[in-house]
N, C-alpha and C positions, 0 to 999 in steps of 0.2 A: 711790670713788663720787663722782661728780657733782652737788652737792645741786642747785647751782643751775641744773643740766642737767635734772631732773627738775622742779624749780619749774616750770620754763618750761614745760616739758612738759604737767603738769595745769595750767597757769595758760591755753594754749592750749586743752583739752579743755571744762575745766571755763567758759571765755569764749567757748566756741565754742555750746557747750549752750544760755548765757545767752542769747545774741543770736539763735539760734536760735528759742528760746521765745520771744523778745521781738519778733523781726517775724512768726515764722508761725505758731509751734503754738498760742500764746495766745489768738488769734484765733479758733484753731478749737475752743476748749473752750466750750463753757456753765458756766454759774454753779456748777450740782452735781457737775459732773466733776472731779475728781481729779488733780492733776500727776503724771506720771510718779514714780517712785521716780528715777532719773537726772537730770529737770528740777529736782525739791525740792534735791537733793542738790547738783546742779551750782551752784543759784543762790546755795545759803547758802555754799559753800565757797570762790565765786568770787572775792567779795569780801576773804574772809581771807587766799587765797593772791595776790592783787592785791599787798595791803598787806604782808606777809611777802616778798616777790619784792623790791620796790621797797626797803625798809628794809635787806635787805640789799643790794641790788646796788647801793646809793648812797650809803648812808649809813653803818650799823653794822654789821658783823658776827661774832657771838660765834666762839669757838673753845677750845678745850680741849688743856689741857698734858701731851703723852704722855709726853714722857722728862726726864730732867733736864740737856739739853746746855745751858740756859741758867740753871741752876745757880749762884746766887742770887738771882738779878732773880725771876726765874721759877720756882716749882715744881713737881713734878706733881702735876697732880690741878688745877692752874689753870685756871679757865674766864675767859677773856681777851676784853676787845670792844678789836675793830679797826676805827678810824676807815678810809673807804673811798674818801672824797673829799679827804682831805690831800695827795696827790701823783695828782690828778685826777680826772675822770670819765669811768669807763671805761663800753663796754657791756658786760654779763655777758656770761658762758659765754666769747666770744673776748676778751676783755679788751680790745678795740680803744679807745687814750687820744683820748675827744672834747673834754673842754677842760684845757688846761695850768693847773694851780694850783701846788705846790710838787712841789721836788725833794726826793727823801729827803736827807738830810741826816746828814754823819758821826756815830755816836752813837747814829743811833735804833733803835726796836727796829721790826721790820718783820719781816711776812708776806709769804710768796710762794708760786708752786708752786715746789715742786722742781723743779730743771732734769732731771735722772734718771730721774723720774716725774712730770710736770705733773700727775698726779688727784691727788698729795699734794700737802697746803700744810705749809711750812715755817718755822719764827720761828727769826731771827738777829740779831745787830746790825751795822748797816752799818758798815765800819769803810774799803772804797775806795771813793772815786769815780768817776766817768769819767776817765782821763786819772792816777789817782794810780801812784805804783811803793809798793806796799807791797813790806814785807819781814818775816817773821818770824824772828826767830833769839834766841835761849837762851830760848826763853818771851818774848818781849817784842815788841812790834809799834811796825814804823819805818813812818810815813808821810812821803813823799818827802823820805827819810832824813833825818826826825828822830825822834828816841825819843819815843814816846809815855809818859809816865812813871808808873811803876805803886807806888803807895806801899802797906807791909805793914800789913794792919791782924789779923795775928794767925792761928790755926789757925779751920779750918772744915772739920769731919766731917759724912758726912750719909749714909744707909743706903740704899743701892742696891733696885731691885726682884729678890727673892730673897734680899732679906737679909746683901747684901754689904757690910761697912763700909768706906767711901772716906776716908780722912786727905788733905784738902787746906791749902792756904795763900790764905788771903784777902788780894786788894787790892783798891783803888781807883786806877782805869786814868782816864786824864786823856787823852781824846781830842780832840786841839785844842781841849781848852777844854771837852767833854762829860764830868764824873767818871760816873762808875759802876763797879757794885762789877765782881769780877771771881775764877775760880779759877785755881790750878796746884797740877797733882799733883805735886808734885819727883819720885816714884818712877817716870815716866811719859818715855820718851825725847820729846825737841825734836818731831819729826815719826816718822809710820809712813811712811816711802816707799813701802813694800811695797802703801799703800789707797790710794796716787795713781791715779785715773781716768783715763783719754782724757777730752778734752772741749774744744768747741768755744774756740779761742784759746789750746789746750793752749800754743803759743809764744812764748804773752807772759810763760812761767815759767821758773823754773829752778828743782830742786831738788837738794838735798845733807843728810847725814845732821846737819847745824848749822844749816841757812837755805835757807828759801824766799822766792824772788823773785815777783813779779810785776805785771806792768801791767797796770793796767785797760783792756778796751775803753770805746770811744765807746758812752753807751746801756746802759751794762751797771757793777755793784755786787760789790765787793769782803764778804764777810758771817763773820763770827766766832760762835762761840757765847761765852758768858759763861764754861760752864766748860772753858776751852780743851782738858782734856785729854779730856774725857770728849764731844765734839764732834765729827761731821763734817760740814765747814764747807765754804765756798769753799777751803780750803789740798787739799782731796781732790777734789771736786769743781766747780769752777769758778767761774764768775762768774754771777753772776741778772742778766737782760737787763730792759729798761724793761716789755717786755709781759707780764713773768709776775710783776710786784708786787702785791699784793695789799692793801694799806695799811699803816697804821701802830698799832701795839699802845701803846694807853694807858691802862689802866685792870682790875684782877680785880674782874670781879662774885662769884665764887663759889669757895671751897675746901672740900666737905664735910669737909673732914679737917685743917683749920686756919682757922677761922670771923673770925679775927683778921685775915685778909688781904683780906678782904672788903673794895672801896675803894680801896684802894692802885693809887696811880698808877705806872705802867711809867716806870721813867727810862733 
């Protein structure tokens, strides 16, 4: 679903109503008559879905944590505000970039649509550039082959939906100089070659049952999840191009289900 293909939508109807009323129908009322049921309606809504349109398309926009592929940064059940205007100002609905502000930056955590399905948005953490040759192999991630260095800080279990328990190992992944935390399931092979997609620049990859290669397009973002095995990332599906980003996740306003996280800055 489209929210903000709908916003638009009654933001046109319901400003169509208004302006309508405002140069013609108005006019034609007397004092004791009555506003339509659609003119009342159009005029009080107009102004809220104005102000809701514009907050999001430029500024903030909330979002909620379905799964756990970003596994410990992120929770499920995370309701997450996405800064909109960090890496520009786009127009809604086609995302077209009107003014240049920042480039994502290795490390951050970022929204996009899914490149698979652009109606879904997606949260990863950028970990290539334009122009970089990542590499994954034995669990570990080479940025223009040097080790990004990933230091043990111990076990980390967490209960799946359906009640599955996951035994993983916790680090802190040091991405030129960006720590955050980070999982690996050791019970979980290097890659599933078997979930490799087609996809656009599919030839800037290589892969094998030890390491996957590849180079970034021009304009386009290399993305990880946090919990590497439990993930499908750019290493299955490809690269997120400059027009389907979304912004930058900094901040849980909400966990009904861990009241504690409320606050908490996205690193």
């Amino acid at each position: 679903m489209n929210f903000a293909l709908i916003m638009f939508v009654l933001l046109l109807i319901t400003g169509s109503v208004w302006l309508l009323d405002r140069l013609v129908l108005q006019s034609k009322r007397t004092e004791s008559t009555k506003e339509p049921w659609w003119v009342e309606y159009s005029k009080s809504f107009f102004p809220v879905i104005l102000a809701v349109f514009l907050l999001r398309s430029f500024l903030v926009e909330p979002f909620k944590i379905p799964s756990g592929s970003m596994i410990p940064t992120l929770q499920v059940g995370d309701f997450i505000l996405v800064n909109k205007f960090t890496y520009g100002i786009r127009l809604p609905i086609i995302s077209k970039k009107l003014v240049e502000i920042n480039s994502p930056n290795r490390g951050d955590v970022m929204v996009f649509h899914y490149p698979e399905n652009p109606s879904l948005d997606y949260i990863k953490r950028v970990v290539g550039l334009p122009g970089d040759h990542i590499a994954y192999r034995n669990k570990q991630v080479f940025v223009n082959n040097v080790l990004q260095e990933q230091k043990p800080e111990g076990d980390y279990n967490y209960v799946e939906t359906g009640l599955n328990f996951v035994h993983t190992k916790r680090y802190t992944e040091n991405l030129t100089g960006h720590n955050h935390a980070m999982l690996v399931n050791p019970d979980v092979p290097n890659m599933q070659i078997g979930a490799v997609a087609e996809f656009p620049h599919r030839e800037n990859c290589t892969y094998s049952e030890k390491e996957m290669r590849c180079t970034v397009p021009a304009g386009h973002y290399f993305m990880l999840g946090d919990n590497r095995d439990n993930s499908r990332d750019s290493r299955y599906w490809g690269f997120v191009p400059d027009n389907m980003i979304v912004g930058k996740a900094f901040m849980v306003w909400m966990n009904f289900s861990d009241l504690k996280r409320i606050g908490l800055s996205i690193d």
